[in-house]
N, C-alpha and C positions, 0 to 999 in steps of 0.2 A: 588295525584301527581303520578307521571308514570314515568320507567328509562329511561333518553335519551338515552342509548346506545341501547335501543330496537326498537328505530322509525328509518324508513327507507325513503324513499325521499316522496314516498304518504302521509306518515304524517307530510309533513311540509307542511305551509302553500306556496304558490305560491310568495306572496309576500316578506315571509324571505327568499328563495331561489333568488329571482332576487336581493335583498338586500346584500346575502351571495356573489354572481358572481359580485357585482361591488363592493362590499369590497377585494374581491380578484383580479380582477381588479386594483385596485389603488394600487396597490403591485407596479407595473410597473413603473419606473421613470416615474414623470409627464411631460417631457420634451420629453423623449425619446419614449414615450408606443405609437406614430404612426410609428417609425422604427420595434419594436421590434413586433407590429402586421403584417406591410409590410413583415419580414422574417418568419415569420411563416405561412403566406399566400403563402407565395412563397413555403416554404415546404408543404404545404398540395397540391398546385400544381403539384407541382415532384412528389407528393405520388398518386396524381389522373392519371397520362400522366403514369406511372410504374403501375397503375394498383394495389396499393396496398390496401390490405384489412385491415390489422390491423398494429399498431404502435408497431417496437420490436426493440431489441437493430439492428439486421441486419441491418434494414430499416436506424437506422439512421447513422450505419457505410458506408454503400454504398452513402447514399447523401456525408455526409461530403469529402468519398475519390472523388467522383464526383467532388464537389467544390474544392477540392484540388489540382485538374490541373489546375483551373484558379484563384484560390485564394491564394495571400499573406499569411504567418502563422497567423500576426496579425488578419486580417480578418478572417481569419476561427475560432480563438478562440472568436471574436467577435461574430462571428456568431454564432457555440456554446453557448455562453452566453443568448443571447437573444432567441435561440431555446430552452433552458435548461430553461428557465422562464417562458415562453406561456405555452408550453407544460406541466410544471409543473401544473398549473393553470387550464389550459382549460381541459387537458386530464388525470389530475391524474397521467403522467408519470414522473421519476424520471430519467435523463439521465446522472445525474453524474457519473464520476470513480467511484467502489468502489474495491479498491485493494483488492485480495486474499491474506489471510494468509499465509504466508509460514511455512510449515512442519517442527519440530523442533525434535532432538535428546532427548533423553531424558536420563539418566545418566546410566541406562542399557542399553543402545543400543549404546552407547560410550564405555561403558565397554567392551560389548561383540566384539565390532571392533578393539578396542586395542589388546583383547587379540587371538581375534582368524584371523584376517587378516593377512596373510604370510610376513613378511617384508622384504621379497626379492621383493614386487609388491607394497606394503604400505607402508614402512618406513618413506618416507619423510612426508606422508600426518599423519601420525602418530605422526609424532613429530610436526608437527604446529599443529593439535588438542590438543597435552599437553601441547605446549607451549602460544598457544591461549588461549586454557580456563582456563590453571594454572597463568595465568600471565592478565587474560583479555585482551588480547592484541588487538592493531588493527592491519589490515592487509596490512598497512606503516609499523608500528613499525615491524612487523615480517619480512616484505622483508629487514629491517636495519640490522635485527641482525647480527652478525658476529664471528666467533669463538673466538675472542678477549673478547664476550662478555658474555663468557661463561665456567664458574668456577666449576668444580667436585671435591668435597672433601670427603671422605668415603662413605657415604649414601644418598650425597645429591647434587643437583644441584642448583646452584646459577645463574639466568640469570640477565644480568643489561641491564635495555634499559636507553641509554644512551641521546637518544628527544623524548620524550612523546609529545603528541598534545598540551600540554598546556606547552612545551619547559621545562620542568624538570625530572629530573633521577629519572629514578626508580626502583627496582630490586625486583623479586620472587623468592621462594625457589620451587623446587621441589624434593618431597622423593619420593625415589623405596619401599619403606615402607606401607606395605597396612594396612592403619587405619582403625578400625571399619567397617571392609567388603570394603571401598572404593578403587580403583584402585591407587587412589595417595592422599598424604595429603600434604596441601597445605597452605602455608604462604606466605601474599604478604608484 
């Protein structure tokens, strides 16, 4: 017996391979797999008359905004769709979104912004980061708040949000009190 992940397309037989392309094949709604071949004929068209040599994301950014001066939105994500499924198929390409990460703070790189950014230039952004991330807050509930809603007692601030997204009160404490190395300690 021999590892499959070691064979490569010369050692498969001919026959599993044509076997393999009309099982992938029948992927394609059986109703709809003469549209969804019609539009990817048509893209490999535009890609022959453009002169194009290989399939990249450019290639299929330029067609789509091409079709997008004459095509409806519905239609073009139509079209997407059924190009995003041939393609998948016939060429191995994946032309889905795949959204990037976004870069996140990390609890010393907050600390160090709290304390060393001038708050004659930061203040405000200063205080919805501690009241964002002391209170979790979203960024409705912060544009709500209002000094009405916001109570200092010795050492501690009390904020109340008064509609949370699920329409009930709720209220954080924050201490100037640095707990255990942290910049603020925190009770919600």
């Amino acid at each position: 017996m021999h590892n499959c992940s070691d064979s490569s397309d010369d050692d498969i037989p001919e026959s599993v391979l044509n076997e393999a392309k009309m099982a992938n094949m029948s992927l394609l709604p059986a109703k709809s797999q003469g549209r969804y071949e019609k539009k990817y004929a048509q893209f490999m068209n535009w890609c022959t008359e453009k002169s194009v040599k290989s399939l990249k994301e450019e290639i299929f950014l330029a067609y789509f905004f091409q079709l997008n001066k004459v095509c409806k939105p519905n239609t073009l994500w139509s079209r997407y769709s059924m190009l995003k499924s041939v393609t998948k198929m016939k060429n191995n390409i994946d032309i889905r979104f795949k959204p990037k990460k976004s870069k996140v703070f990390n609890k010393q790189e907050i600390a160090k912004f709290l304390h060393k950014a001038p708050n004659d230039v930061y203040l405000m952004i200063k205080i919805v980061a501690i009241f964002g991330l002391a209170g979790a807050c979203r960024r409705d509930e912060l544009a709500k708040i209002t000094l009405d809603d916001i109570e200092e007692k010795e050492d501690i601030v009390i904020i109340n949000i008064p509609d949370s997204k699920n329409h009930t009160s709720r209220s954080f404490v924050i201490s100037n009190k640095i707990n255990d190395g942290n910049l603020m300690s925190l009770y919600t």
